[in-house]
CHARMM-style PDB file with segment names, atoms N, HN, CA, C and O in Angstrom:
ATOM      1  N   UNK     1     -12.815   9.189   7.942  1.00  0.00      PROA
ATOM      2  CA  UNK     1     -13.419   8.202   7.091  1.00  0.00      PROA
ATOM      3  C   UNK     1     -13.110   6.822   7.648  1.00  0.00      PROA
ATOM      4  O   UNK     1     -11.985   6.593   8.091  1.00  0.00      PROA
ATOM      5  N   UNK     2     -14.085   5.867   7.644  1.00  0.00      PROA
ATOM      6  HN  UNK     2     -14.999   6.052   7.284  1.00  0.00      PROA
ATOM      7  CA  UNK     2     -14.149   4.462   7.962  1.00  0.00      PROA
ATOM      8  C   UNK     2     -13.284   3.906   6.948  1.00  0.00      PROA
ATOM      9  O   UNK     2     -13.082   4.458   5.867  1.00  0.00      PROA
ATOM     10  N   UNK     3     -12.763   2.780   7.317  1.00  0.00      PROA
ATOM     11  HN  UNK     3     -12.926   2.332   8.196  1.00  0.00      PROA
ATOM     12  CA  UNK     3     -12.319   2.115   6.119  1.00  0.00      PROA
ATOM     13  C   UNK     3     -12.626   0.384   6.631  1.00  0.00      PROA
ATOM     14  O   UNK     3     -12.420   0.314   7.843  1.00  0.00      PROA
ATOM     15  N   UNK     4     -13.080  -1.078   6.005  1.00  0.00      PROA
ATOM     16  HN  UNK     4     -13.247  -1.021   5.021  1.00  0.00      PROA
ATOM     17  CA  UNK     4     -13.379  -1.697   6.399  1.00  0.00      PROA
ATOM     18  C   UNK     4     -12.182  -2.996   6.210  1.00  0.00      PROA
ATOM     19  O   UNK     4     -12.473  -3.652   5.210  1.00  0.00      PROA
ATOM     20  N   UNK     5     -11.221  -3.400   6.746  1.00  0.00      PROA
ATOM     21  HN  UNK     5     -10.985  -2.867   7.559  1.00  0.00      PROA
ATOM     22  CA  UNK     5     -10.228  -4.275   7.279  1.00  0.00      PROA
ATOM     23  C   UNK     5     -10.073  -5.320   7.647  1.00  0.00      PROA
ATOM     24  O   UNK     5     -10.552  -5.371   8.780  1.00  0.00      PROA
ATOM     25  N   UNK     6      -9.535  -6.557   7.274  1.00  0.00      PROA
ATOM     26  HN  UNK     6      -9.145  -6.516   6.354  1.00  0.00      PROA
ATOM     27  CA  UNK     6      -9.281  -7.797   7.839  1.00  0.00      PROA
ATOM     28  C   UNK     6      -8.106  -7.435   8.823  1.00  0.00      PROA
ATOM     29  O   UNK     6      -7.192  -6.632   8.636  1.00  0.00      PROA
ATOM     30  N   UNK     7      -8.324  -8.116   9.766  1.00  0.00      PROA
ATOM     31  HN  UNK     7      -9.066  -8.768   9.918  1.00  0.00      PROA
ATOM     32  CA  UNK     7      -7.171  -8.334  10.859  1.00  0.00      PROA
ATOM     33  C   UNK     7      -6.311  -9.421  10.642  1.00  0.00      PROA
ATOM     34  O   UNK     7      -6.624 -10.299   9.837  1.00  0.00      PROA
ATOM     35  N   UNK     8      -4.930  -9.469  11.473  1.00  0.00      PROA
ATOM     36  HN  UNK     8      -4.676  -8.756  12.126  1.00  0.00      PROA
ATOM     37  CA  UNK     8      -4.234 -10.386  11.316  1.00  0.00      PROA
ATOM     38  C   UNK     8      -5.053 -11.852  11.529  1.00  0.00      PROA
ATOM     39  O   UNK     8      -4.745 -12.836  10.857  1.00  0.00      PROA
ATOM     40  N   UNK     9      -6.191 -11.887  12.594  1.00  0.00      PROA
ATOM     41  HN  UNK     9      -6.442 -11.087  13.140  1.00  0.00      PROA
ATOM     42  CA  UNK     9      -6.674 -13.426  12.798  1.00  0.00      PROA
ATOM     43  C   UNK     9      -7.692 -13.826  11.587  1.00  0.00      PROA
ATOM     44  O   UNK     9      -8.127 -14.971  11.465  1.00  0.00      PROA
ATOM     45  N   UNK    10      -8.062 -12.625  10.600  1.00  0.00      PROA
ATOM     46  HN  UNK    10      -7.709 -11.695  10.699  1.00  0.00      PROA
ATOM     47  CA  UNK    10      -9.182 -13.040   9.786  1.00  0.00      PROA
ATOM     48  C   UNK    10     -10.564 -12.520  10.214  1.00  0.00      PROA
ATOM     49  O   UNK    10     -11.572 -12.796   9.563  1.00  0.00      PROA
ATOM     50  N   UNK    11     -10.592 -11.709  11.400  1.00  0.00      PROA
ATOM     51  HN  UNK    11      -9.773 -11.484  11.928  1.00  0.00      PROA
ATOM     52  CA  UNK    11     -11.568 -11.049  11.686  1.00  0.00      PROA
ATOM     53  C   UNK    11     -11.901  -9.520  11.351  1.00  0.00      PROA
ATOM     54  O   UNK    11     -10.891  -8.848  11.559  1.00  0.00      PROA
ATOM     55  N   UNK    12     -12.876  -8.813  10.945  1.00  0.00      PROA
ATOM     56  HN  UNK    12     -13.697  -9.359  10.777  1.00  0.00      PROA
ATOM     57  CA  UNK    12     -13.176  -7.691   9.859  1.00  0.00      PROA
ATOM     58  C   UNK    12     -12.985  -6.873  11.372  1.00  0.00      PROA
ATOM     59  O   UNK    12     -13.124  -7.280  12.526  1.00  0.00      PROA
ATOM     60  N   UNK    13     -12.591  -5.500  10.801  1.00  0.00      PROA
ATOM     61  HN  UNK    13     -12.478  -5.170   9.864  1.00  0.00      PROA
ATOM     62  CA  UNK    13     -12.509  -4.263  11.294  1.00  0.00      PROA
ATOM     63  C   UNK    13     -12.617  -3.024  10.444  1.00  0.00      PROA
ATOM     64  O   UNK    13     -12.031  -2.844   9.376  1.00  0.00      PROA
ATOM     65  N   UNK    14     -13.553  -2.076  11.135  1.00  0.00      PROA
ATOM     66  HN  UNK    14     -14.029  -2.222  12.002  1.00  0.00      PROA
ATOM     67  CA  UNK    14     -13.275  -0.972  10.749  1.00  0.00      PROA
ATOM     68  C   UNK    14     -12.717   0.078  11.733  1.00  0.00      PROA
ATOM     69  O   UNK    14     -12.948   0.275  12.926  1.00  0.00      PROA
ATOM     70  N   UNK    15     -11.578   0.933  10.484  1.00  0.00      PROA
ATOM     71  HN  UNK    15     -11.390   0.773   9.515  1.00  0.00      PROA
ATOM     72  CA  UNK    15     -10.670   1.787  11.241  1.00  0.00      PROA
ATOM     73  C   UNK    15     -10.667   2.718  10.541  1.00  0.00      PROA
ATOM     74  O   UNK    15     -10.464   2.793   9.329  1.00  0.00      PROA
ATOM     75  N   UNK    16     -11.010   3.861  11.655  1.00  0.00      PROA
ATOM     76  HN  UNK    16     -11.176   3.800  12.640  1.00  0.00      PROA
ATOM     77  CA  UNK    16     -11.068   5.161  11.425  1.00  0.00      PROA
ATOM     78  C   UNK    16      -9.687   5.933  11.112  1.00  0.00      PROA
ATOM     79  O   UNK    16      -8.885   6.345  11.950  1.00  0.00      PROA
ATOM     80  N   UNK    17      -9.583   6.048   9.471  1.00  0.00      PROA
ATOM     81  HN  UNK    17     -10.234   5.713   8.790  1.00  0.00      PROA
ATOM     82  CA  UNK    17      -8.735   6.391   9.314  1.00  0.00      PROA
ATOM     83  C   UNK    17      -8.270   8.044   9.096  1.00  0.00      PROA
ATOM     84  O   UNK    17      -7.394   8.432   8.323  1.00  0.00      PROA
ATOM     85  N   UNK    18      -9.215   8.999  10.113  1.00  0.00      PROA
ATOM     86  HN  UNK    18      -9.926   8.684  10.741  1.00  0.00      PROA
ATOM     87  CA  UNK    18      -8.351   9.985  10.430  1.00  0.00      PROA
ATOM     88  C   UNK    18      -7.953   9.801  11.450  1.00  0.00      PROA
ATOM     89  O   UNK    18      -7.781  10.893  11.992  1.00  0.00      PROA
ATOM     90  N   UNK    19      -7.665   8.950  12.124  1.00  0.00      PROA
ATOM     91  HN  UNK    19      -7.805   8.063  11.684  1.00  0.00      PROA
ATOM     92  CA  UNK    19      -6.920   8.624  13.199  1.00  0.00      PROA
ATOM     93  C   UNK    19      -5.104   7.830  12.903  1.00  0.00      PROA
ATOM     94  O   UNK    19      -4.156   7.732  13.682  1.00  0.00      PROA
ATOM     95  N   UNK    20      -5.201   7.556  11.987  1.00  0.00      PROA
ATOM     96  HN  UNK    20      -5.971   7.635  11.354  1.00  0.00      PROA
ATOM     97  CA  UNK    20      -4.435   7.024  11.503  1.00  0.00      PROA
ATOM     98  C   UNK    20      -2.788   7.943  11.110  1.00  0.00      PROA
ATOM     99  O   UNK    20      -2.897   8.962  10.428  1.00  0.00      PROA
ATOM    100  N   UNK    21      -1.971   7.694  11.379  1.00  0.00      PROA
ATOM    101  HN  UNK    21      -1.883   6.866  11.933  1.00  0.00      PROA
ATOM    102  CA  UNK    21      -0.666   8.487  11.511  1.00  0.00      PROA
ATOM    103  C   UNK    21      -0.090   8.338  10.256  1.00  0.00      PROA
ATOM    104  O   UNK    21       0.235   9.187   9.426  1.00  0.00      PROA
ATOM    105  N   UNK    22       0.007   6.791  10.244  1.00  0.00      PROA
ATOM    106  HN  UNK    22      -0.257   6.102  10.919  1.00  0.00      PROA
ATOM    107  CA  UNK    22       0.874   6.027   8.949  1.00  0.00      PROA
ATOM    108  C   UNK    22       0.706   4.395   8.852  1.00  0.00      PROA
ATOM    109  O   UNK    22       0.400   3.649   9.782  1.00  0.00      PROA
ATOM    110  N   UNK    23       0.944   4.084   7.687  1.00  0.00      PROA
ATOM    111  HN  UNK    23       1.193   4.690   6.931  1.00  0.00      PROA
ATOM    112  CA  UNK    23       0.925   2.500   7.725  1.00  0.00      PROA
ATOM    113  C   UNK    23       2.151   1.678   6.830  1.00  0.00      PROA
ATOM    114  O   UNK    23       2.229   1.902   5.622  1.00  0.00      PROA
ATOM    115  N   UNK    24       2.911   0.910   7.357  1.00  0.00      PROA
ATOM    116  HN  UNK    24       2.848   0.728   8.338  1.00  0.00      PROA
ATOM    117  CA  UNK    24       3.691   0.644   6.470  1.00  0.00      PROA
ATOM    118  C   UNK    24       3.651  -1.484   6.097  1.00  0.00      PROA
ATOM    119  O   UNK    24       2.993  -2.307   6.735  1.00  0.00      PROA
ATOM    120  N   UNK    25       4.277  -1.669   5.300  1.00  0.00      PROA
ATOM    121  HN  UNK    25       4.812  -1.001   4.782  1.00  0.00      PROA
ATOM    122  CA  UNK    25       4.132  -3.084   5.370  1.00  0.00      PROA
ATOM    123  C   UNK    25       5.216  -3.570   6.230  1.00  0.00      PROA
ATOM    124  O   UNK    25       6.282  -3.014   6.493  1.00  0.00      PROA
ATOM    125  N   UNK    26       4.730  -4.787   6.651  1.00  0.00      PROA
ATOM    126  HN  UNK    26       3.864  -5.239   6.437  1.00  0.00      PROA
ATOM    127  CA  UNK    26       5.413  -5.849   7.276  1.00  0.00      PROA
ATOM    128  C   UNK    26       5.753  -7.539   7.269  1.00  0.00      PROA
ATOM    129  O   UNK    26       5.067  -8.501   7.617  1.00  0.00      PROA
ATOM    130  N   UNK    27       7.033  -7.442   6.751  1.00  0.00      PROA
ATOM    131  HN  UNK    27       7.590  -6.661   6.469  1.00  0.00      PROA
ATOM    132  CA  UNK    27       7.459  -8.586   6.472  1.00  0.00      PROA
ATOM    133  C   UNK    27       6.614  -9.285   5.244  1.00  0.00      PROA
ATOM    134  O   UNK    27       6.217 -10.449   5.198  1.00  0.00      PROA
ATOM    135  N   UNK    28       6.456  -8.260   4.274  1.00  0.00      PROA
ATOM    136  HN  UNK    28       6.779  -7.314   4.311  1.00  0.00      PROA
ATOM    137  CA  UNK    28       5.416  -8.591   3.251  1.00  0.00      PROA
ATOM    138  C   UNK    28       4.152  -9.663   3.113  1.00  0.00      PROA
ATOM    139  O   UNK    28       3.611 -10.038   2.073  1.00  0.00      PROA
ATOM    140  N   UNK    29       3.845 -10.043   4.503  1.00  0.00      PROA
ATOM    141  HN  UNK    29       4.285  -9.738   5.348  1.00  0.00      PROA
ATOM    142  CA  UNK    29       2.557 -10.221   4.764  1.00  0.00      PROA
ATOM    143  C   UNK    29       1.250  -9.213   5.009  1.00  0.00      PROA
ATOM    144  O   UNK    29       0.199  -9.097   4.380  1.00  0.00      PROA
ATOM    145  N   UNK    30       1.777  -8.516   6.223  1.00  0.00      PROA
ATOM    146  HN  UNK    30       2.631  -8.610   6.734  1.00  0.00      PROA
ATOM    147  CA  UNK    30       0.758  -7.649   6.786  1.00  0.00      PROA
ATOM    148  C   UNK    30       1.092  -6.598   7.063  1.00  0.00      PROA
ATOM    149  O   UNK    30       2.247  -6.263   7.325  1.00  0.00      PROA
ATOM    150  N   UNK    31      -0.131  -5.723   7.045  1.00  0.00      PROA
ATOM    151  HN  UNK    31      -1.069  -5.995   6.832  1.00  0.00      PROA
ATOM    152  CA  UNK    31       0.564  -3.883   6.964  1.00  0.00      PROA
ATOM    153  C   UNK    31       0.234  -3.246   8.741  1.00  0.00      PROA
ATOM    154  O   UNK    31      -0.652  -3.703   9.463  1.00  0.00      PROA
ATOM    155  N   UNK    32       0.870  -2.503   9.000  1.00  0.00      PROA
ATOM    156  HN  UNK    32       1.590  -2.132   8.413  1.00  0.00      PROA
ATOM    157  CA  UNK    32       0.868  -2.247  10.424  1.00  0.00      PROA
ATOM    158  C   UNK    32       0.396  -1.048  10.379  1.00  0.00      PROA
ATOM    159  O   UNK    32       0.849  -0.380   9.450  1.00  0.00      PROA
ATOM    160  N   UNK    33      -0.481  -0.447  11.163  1.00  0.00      PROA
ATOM    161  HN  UNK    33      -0.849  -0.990  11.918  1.00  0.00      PROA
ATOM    162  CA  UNK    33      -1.516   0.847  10.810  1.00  0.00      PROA
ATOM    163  C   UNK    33      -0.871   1.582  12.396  1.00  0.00      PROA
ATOM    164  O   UNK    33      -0.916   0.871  13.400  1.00  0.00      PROA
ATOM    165  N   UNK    34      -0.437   2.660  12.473  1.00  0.00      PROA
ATOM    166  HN  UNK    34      -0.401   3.238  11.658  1.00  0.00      PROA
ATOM    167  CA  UNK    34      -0.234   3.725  13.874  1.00  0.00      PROA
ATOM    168  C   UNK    34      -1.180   4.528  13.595  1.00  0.00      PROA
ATOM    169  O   UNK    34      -1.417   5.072  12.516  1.00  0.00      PROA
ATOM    170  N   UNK    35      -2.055   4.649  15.157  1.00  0.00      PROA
ATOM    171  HN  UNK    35      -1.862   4.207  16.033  1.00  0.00      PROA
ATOM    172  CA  UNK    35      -2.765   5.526  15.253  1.00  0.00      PROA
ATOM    173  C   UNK    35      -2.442   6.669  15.994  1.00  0.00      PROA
ATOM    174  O   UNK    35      -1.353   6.769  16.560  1.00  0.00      PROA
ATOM    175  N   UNK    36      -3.343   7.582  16.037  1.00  0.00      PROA
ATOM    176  HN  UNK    36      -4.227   7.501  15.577  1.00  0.00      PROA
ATOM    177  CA  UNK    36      -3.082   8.873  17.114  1.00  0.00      PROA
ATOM    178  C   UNK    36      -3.409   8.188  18.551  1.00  0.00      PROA
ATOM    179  O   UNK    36      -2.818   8.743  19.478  1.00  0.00      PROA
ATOM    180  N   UNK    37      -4.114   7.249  18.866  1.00  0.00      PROA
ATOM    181  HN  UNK    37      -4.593   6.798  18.113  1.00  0.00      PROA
ATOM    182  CA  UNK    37      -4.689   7.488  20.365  1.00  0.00      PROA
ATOM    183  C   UNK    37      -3.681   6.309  20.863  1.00  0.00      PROA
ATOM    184  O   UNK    37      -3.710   5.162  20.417  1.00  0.00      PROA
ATOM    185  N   UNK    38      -2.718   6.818  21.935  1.00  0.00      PROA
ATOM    186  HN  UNK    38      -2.694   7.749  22.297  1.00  0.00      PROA
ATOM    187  CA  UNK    38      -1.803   6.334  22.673  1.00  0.00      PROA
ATOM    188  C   UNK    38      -2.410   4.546  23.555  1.00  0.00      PROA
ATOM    189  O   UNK    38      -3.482   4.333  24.122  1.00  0.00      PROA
ATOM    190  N   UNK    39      -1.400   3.715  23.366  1.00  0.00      PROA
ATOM    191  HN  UNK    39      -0.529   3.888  22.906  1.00  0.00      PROA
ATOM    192  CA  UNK    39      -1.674   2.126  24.409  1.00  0.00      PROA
ATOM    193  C   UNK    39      -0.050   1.639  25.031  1.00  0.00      PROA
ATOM    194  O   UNK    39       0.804   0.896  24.549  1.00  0.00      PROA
ATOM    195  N   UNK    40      -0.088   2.257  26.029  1.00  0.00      PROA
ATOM    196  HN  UNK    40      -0.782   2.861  26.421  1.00  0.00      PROA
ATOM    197  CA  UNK    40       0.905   1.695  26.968  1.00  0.00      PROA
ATOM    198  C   UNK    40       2.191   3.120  27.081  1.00  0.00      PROA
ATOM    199  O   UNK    40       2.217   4.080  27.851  1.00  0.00      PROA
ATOM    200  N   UNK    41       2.964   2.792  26.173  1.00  0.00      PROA
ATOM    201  HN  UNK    41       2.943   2.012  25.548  1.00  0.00      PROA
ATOM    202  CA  UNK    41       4.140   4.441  25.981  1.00  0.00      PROA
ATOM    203  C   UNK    41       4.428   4.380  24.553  1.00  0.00      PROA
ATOM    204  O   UNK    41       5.509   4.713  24.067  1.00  0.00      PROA
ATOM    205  N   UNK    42       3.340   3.905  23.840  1.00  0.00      PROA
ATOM    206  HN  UNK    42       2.462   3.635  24.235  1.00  0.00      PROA
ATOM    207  CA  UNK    42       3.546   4.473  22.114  1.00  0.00      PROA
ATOM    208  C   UNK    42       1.817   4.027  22.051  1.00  0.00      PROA
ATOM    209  O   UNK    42       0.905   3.682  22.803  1.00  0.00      PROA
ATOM    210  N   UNK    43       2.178   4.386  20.170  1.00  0.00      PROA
ATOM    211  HN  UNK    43       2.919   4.666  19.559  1.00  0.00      PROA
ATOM    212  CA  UNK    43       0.651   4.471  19.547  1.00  0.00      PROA
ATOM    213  C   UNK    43       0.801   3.235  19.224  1.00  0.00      PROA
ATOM    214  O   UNK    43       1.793   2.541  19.000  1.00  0.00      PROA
ATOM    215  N   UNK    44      -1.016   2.927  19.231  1.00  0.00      PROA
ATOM    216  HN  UNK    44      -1.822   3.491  19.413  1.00  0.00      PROA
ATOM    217  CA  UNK    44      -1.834   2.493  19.098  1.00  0.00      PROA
ATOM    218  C   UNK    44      -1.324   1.242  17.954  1.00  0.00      PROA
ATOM    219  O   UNK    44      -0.582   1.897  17.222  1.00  0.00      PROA
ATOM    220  N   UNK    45      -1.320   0.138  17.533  1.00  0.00      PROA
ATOM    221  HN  UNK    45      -1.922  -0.395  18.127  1.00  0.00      PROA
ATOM    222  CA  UNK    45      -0.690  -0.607  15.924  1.00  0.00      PROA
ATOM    223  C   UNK    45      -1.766  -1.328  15.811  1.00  0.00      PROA
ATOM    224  O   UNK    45      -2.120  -1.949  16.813  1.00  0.00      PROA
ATOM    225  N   UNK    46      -2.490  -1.425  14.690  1.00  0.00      PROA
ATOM    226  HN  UNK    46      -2.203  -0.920  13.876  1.00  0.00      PROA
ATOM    227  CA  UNK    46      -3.365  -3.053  14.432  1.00  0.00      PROA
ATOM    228  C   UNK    46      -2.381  -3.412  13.207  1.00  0.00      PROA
ATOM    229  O   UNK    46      -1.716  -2.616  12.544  1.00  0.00      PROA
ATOM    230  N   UNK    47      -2.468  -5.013  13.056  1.00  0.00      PROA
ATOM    231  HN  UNK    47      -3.008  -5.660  13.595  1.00  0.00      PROA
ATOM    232  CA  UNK    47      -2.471  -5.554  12.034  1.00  0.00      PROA
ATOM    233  C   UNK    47      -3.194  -5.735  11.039  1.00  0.00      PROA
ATOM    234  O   UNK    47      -4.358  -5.457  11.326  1.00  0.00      PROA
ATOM    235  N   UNK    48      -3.081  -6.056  10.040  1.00  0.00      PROA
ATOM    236  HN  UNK    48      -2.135  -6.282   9.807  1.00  0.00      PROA
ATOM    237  CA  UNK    48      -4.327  -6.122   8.957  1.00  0.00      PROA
ATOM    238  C   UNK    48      -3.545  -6.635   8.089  1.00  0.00      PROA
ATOM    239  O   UNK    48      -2.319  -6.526   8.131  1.00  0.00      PROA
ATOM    240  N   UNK    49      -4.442  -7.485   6.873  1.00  0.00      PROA
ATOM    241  HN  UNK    49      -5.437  -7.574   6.839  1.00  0.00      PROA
ATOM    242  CA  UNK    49      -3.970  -8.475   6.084  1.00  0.00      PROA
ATOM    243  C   UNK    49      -4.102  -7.996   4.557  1.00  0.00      PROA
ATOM    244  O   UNK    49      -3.810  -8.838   3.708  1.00  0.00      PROA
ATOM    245  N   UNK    50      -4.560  -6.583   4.079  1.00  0.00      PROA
ATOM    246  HN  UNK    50      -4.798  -5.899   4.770  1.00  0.00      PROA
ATOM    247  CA  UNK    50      -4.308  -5.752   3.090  1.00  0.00      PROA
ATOM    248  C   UNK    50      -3.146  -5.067   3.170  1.00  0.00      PROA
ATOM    249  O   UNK    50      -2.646  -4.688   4.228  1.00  0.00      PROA
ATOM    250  N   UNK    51      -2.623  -4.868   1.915  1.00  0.00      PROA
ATOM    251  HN  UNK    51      -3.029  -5.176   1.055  1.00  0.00      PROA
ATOM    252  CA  UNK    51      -1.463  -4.200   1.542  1.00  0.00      PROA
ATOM    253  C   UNK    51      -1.596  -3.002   1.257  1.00  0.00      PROA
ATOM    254  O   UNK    51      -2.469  -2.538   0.524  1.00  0.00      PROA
ATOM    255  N   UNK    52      -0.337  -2.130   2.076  1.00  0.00      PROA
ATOM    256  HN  UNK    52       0.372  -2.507   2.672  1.00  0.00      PROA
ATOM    257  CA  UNK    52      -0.199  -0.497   2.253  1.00  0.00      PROA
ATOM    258  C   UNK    52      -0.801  -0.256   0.456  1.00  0.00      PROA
ATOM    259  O   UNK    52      -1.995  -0.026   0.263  1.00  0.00      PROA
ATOM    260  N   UNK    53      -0.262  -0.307  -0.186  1.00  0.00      PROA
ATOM    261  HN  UNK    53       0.708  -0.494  -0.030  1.00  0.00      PROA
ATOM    262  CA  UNK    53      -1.220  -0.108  -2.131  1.00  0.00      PROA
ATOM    263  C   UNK    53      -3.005  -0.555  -2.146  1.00  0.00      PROA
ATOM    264  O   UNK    53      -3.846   0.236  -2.573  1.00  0.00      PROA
ATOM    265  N   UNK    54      -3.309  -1.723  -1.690  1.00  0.00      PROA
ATOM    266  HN  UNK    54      -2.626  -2.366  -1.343  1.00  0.00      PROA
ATOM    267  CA  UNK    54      -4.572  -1.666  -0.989  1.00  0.00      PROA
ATOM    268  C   UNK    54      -5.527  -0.745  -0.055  1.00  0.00      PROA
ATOM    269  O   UNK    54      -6.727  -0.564  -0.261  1.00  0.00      PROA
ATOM    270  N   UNK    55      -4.807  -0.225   0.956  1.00  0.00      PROA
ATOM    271  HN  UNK    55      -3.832  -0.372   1.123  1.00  0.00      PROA
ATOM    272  CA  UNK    55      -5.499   0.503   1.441  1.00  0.00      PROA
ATOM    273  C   UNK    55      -5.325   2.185   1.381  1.00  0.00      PROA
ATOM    274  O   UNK    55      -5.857   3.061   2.062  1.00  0.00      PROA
ATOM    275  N   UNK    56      -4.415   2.254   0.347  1.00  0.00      PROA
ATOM    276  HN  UNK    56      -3.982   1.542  -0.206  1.00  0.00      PROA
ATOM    277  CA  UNK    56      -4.839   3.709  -0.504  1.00  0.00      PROA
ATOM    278  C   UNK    56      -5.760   4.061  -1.885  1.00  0.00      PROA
ATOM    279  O   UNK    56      -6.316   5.004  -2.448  1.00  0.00      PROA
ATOM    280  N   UNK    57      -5.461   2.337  -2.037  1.00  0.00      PROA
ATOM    281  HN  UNK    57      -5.009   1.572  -1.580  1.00  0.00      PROA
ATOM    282  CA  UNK    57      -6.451   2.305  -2.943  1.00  0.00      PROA
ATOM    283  C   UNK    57      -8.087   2.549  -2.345  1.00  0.00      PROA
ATOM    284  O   UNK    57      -8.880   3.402  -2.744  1.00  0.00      PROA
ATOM    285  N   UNK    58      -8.275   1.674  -1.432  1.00  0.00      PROA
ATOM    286  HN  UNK    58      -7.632   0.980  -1.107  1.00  0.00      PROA
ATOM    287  CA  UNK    58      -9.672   2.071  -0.602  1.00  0.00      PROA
ATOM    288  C   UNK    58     -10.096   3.608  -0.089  1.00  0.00      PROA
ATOM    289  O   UNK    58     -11.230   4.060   0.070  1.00  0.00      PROA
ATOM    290  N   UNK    59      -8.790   4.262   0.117  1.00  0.00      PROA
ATOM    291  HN  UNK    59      -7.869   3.895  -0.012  1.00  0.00      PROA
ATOM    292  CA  UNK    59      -8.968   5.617   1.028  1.00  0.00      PROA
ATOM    293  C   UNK    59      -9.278   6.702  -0.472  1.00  0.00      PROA
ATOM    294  O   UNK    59     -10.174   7.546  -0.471  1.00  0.00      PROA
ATOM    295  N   UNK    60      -8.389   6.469  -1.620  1.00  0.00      PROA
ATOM    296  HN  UNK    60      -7.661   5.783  -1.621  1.00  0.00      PROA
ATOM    297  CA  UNK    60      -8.631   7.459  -2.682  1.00  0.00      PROA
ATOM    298  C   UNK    60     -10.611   6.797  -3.808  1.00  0.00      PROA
ATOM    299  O   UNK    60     -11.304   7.508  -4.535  1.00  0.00      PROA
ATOM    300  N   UNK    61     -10.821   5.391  -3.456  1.00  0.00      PROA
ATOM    301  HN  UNK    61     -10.258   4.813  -2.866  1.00  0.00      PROA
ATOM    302  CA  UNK    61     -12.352   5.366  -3.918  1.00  0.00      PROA
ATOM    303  C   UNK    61     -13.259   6.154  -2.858  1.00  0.00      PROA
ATOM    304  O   UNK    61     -14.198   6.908  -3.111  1.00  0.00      PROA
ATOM    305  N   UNK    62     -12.818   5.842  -1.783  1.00  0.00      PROA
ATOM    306  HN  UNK    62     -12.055   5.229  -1.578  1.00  0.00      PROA
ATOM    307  CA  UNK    62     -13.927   6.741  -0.967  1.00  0.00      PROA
ATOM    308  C   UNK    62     -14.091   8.112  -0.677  1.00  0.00      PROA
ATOM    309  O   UNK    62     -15.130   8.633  -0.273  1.00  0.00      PROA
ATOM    310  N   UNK    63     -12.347   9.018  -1.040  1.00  0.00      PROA
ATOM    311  HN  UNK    63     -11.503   8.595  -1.369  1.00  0.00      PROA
ATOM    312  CA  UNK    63     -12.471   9.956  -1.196  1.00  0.00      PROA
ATOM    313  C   UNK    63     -13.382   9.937  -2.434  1.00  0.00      PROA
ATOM    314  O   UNK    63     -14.521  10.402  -2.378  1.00  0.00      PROA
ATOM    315  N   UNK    64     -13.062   9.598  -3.132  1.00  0.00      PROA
ATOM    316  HN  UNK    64     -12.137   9.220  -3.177  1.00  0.00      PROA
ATOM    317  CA  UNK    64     -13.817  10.087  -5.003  1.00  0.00      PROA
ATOM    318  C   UNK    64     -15.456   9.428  -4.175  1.00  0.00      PROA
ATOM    319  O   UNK    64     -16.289  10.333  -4.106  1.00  0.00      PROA
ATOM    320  N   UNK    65     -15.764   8.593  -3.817  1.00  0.00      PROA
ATOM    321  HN  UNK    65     -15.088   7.858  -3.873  1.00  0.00      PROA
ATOM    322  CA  UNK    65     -17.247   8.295  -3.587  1.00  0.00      PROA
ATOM    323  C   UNK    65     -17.954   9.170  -2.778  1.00  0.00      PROA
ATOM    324  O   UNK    65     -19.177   9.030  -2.744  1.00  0.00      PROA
ATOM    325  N   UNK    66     -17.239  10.371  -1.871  1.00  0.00      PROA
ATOM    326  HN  UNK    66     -16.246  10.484  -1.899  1.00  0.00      PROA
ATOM    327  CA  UNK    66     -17.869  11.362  -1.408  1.00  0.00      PROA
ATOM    328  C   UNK    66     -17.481  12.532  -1.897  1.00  0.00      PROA
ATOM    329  O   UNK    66     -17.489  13.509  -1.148  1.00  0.00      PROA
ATOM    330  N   UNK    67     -17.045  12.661  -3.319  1.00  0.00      PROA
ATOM    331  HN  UNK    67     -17.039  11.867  -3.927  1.00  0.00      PROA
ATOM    332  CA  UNK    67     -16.929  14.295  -4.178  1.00  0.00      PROA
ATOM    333  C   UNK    67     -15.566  14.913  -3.751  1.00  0.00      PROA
ATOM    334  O   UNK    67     -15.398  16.102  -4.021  1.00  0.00      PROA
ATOM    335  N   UNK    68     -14.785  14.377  -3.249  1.00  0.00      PROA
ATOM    336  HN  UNK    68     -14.922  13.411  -3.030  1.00  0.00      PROA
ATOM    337  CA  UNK    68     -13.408  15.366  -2.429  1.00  0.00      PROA
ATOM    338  C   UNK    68     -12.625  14.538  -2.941  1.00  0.00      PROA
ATOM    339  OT1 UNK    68     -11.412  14.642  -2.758  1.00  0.00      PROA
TER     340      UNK     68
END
């Protein structure tokens, strides 16, 4: 499932979040997202400017908006 994201600069992203490992907050600004697909000798991190409670909130409407 897509999910649609501000980045740390204010620019929108969407991130495919079965790719997604875990996300935790940071420094109670911004939440740090690990993905599965490897960059350098670890996974993958974006920043984003929604909060880890935010973006389960997004992942459990869209589950319910596609019946699962």
């Amino acid at each position: 499932m897509w999910i649609e994201l501000t980045l740390d600069g204010g620019l929108m992203v969407f991130v495919n979040m079965d790719n997604v490992t875990d996300f935790s907050g940071l420094d109670g600004e911004l939440t740090v997202i690990r993905t599965t697909t490897t960059e350098g000798d670890g996974s993958r991190k974006i920043r984003v400017a929604e909060k880890p409670y935010q973006i389960m909130n997004m992942i459990v409407e869209e589950q319910r908006r596609r019946g699962g």
